[in-house]
Residue frames as a rotation matrix with the C-alpha (Angstrom) as fourth column:
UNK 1
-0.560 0.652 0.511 130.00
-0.594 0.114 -0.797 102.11
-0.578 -0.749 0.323 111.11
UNK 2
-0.914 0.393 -0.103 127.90
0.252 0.747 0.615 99.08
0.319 0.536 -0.782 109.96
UNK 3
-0.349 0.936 0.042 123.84
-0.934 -0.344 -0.094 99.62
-0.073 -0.072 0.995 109.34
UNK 4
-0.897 0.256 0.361 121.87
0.151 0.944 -0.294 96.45
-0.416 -0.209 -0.885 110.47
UNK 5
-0.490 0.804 -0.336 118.95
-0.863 -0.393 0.318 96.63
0.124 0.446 0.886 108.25
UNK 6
-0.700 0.624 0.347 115.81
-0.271 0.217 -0.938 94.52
-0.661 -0.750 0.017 109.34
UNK 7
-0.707 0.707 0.011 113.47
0.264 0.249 0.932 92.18
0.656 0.662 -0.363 106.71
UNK 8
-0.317 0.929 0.189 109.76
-0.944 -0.291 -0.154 93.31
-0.088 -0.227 0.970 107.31
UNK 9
-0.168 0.702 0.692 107.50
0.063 0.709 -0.703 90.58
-0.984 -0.075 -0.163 107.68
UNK 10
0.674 0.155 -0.722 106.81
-0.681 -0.250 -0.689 91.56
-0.287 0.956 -0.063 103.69
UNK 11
0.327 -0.609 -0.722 110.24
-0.920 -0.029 -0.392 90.62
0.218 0.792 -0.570 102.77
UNK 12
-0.495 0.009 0.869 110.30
-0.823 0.318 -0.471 88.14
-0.280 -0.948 -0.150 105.30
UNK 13
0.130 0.896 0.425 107.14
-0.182 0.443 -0.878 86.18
-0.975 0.037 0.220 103.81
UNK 14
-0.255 -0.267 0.929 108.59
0.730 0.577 0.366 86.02
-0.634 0.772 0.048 100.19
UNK 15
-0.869 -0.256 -0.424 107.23
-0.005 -0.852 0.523 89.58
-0.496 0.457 0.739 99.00
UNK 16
-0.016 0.976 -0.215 104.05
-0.856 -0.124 -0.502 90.29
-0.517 0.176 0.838 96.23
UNK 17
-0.280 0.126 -0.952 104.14
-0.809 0.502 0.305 87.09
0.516 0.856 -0.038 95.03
UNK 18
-0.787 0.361 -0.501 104.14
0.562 0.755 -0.337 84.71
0.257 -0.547 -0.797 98.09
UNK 19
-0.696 0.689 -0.204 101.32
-0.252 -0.500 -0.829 87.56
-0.673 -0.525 0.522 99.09
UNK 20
-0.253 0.671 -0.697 99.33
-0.870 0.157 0.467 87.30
0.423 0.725 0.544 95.86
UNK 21
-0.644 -0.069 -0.762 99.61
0.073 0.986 -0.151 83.53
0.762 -0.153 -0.630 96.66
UNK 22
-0.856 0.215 -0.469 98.24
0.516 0.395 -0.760 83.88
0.022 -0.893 -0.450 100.06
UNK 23
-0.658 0.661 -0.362 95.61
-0.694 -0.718 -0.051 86.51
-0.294 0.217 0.931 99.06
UNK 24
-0.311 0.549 -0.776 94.07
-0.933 -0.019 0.360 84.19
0.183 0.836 0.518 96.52
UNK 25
-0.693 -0.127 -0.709 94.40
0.089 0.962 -0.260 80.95
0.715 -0.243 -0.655 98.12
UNK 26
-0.913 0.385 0.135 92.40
-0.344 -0.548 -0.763 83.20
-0.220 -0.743 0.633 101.10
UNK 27
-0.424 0.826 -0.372 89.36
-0.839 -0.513 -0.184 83.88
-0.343 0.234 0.910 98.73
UNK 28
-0.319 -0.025 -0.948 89.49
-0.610 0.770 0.185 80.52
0.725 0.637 -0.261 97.15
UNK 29
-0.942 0.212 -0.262 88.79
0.323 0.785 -0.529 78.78
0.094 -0.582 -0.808 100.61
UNK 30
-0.609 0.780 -0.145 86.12
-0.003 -0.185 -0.983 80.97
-0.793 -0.598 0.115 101.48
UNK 31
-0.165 0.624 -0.764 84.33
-0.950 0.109 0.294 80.73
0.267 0.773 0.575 97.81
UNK 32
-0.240 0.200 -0.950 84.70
-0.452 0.843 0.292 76.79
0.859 0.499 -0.112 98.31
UNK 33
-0.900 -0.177 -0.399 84.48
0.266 0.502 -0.823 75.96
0.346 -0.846 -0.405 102.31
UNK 34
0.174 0.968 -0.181 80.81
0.585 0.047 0.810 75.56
0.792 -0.247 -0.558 103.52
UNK 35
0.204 -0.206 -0.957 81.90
0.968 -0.101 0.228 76.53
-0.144 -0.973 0.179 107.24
UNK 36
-0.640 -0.609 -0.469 82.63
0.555 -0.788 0.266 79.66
-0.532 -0.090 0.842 105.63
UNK 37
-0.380 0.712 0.590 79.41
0.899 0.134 0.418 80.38
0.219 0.689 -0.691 104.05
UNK 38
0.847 0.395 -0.356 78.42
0.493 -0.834 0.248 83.42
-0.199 -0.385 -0.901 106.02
UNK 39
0.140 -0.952 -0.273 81.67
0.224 -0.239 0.945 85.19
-0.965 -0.193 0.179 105.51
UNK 40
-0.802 -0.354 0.481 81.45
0.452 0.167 0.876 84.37
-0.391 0.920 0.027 101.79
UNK 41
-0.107 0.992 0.067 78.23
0.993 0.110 -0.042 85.69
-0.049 0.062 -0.997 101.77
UNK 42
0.604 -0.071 -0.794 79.24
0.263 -0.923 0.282 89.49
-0.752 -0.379 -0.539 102.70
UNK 43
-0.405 -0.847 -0.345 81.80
-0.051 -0.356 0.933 89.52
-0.913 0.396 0.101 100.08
UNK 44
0.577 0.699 -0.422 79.58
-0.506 -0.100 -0.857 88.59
-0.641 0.708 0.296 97.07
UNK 45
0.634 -0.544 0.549 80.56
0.531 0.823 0.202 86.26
-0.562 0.164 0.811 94.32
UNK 46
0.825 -0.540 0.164 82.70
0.386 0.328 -0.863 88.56
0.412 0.775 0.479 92.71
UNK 47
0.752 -0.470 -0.462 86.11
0.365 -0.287 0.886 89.27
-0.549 -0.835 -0.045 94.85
UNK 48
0.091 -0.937 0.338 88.54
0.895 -0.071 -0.440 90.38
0.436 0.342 0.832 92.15
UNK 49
0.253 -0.391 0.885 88.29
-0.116 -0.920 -0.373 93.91
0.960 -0.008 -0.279 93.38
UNK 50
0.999 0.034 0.022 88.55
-0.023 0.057 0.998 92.71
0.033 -0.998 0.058 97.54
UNK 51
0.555 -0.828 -0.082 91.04
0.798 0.502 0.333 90.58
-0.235 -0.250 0.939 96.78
UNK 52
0.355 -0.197 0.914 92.73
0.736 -0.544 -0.403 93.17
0.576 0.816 -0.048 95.62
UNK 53
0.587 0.016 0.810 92.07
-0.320 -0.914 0.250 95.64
0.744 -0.406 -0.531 98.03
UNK 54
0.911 -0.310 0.272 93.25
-0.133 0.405 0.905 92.84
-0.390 -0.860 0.328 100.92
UNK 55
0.091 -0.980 0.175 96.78
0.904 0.007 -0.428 92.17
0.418 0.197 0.887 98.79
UNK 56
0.115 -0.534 0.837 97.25
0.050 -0.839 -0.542 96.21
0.992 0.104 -0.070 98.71
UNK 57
0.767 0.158 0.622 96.58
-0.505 -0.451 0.736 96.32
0.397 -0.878 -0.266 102.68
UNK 58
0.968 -0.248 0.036 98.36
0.023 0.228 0.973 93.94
-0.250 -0.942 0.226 103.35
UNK 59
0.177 -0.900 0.398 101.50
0.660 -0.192 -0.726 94.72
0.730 0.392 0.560 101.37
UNK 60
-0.080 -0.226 0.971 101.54
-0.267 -0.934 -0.239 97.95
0.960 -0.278 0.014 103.68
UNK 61
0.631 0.249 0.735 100.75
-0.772 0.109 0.626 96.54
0.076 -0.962 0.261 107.07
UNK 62
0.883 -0.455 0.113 103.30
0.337 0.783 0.523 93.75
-0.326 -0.424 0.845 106.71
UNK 63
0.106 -0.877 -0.468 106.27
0.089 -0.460 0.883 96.46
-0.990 -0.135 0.030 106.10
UNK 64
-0.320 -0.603 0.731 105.75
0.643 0.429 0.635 96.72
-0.696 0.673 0.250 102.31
UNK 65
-0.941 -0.104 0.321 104.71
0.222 -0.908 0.354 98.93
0.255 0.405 0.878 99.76
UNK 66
-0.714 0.643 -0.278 101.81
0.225 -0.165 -0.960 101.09
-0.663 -0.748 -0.026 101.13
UNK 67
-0.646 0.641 0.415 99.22
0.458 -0.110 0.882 100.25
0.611 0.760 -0.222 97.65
UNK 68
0.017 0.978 -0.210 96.13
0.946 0.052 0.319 100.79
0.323 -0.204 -0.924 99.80
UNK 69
0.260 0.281 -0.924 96.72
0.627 -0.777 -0.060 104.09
-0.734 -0.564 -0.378 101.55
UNK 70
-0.713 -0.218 -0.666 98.18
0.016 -0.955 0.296 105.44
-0.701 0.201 0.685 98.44
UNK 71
-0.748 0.606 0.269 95.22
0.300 -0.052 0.952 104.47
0.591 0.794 -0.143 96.54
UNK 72
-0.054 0.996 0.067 92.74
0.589 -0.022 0.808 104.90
0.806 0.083 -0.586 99.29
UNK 73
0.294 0.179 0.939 93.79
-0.562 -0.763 0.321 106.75
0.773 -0.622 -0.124 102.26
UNK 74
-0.846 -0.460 0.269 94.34
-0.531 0.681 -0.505 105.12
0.050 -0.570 -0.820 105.63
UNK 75
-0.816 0.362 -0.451 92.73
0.386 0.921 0.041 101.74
0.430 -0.140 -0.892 106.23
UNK 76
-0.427 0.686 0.589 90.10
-0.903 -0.356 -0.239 102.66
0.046 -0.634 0.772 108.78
UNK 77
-0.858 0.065 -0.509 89.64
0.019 0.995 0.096 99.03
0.513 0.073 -0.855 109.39
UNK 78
-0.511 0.833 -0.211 86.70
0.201 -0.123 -0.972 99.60
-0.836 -0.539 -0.105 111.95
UNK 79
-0.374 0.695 -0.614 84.95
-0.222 -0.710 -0.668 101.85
-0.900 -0.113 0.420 110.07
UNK 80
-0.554 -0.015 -0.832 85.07
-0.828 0.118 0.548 99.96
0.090 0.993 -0.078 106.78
UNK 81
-0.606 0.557 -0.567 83.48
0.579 0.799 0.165 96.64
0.545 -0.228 -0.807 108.50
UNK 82
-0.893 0.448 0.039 81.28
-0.110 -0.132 -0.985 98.33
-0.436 -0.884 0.167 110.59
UNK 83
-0.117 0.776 -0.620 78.19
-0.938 0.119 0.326 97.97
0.327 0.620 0.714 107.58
UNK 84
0.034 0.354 -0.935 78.51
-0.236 0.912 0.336 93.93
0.971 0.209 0.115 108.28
UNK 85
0.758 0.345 0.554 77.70
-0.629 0.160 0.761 92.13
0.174 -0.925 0.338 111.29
UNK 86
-0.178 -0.965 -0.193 80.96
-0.296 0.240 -0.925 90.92
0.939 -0.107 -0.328 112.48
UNK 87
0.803 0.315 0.507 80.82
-0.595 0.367 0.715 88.37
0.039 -0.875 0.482 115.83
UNK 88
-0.337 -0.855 0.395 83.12
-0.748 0.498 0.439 85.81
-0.571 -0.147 -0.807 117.04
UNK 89
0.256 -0.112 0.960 81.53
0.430 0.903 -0.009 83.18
-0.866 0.415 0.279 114.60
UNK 90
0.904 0.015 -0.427 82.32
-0.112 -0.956 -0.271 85.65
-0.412 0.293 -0.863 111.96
UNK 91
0.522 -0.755 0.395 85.78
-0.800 -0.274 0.533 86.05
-0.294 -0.595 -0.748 113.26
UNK 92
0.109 -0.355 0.929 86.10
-0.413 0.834 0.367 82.45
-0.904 -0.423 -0.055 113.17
UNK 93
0.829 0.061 0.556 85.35
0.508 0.335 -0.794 81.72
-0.235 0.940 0.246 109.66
UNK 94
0.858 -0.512 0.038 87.79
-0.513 -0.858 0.028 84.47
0.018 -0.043 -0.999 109.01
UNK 95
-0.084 -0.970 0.230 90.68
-0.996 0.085 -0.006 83.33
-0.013 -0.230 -0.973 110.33
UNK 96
0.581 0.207 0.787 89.41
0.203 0.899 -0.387 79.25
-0.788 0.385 0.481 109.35
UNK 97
0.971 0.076 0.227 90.19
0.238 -0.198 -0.951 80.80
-0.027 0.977 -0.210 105.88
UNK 98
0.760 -0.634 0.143 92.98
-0.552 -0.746 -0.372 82.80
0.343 0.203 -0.917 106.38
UNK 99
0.088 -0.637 0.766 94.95
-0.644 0.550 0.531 79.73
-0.760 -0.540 -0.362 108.36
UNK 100
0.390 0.031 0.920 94.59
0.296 0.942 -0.157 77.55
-0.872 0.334 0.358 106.13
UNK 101
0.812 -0.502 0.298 95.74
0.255 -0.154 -0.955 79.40
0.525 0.851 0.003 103.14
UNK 102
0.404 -0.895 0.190 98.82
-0.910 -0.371 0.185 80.35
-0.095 -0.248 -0.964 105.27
UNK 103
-0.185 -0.550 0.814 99.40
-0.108 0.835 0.539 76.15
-0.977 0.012 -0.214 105.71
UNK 104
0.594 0.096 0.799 98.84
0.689 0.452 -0.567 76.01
-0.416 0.887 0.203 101.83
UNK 105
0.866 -0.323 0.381 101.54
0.070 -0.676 -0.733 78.76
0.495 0.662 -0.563 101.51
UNK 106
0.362 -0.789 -0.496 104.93
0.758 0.559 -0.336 78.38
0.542 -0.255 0.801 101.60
UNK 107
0.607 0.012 0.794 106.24
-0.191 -0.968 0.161 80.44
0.771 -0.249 -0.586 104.63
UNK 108
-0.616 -0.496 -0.612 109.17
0.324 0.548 -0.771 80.02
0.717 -0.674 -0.177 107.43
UNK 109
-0.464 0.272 -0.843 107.77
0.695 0.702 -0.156 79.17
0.549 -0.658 -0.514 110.74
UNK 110
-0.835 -0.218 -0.504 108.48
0.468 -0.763 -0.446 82.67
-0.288 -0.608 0.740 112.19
UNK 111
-0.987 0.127 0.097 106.42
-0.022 -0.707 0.707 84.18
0.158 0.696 0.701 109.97
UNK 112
-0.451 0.700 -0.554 103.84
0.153 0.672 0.725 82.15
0.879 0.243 -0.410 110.17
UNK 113
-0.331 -0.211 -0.920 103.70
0.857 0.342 -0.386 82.74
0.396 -0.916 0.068 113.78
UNK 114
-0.908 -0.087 -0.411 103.84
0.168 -0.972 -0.166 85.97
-0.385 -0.219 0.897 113.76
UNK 115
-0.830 0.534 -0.160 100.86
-0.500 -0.588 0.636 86.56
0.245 0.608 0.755 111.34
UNK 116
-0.532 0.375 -0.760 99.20
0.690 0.712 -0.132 84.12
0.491 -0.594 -0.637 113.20
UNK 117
-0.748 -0.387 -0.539 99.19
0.644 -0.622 -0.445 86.70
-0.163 -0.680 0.715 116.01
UNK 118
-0.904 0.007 -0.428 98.83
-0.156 -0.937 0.313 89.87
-0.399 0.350 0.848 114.29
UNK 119
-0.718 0.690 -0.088 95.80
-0.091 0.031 0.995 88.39
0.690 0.723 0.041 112.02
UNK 120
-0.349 0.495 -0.796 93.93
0.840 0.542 -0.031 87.18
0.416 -0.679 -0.605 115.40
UNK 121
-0.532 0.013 -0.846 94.48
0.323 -0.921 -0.217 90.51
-0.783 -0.389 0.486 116.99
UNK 122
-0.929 -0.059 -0.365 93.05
-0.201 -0.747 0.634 92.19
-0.310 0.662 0.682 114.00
UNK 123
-0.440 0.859 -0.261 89.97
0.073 0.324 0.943 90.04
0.895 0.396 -0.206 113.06
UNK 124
-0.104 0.557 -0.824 88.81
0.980 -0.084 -0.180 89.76
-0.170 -0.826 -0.537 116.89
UNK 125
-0.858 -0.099 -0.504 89.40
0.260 -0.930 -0.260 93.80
-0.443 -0.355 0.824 116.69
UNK 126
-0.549 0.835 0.030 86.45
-0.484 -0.347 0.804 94.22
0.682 0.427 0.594 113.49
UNK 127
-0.316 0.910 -0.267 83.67
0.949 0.300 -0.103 92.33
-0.014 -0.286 -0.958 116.15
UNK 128
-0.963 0.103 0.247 81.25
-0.161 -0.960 -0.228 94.69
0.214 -0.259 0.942 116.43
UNK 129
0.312 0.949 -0.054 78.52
-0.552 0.227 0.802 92.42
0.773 -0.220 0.595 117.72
């Protein structure tokens, strides 16, 4: 009998390096993109520990190793943004940032697509204004 084994988005995307990559490339827009000024503002100027924290999540939420839940527990994405005001201009900066370091990271199409998606669905999900 032959086992069909399935790449995760993770392995899919190029693993913790094309992630690091896209992590940092993230923070880097939003430290340097006006349009992202509110956004950049909530995070304070130093992000080494975010960035962090956003690599470890997403390693685990895109089918890879689960850093974040075994360092912190589960995500509770709500309840962790719920301190900042979070709106659709918010939102928008967000995912301004987060697109643009995907087109400045090398990724096949699918992927791209897909996390497209998934990242939309997720930022629209923290509004809480």
């Amino acid at each position: 009998m032959t086992q069909v084994t399935e790449l995760t988005p993770y392995e899919l995307l190029g693993g913790a390096p094309v992630l690091r990559q896209l992590v940092d490339r993230f923070y880097d827009l939003m430290a340097s993109d006006p349009r992202a000024a509110t956004i950049q503002a909530m995070h304070g100027a130093d992000t080494g520990l975010i960035r962090e924290k956003l690599f470890e999540f997403l390693s685990g939420w895109l089918g890879g190793p689960q850093l974040f839940i075994e360092k912190y527990g589960h995500p509770r994405l709500r309840a962790r943004h719920m301190p900042f005001a979070i709106g659709e201009a918010e939102r928008d900066q967000w995912l301004l940032c987060m697109y643009q370091a995907m087109n400045d990271t090398p990724m096949p199409t699918e992927v791209r697509s897909h996390l497209e998606e998934a990242f939309f669905r997720t930022a629209d999900f923290m509004r809480n204004q």
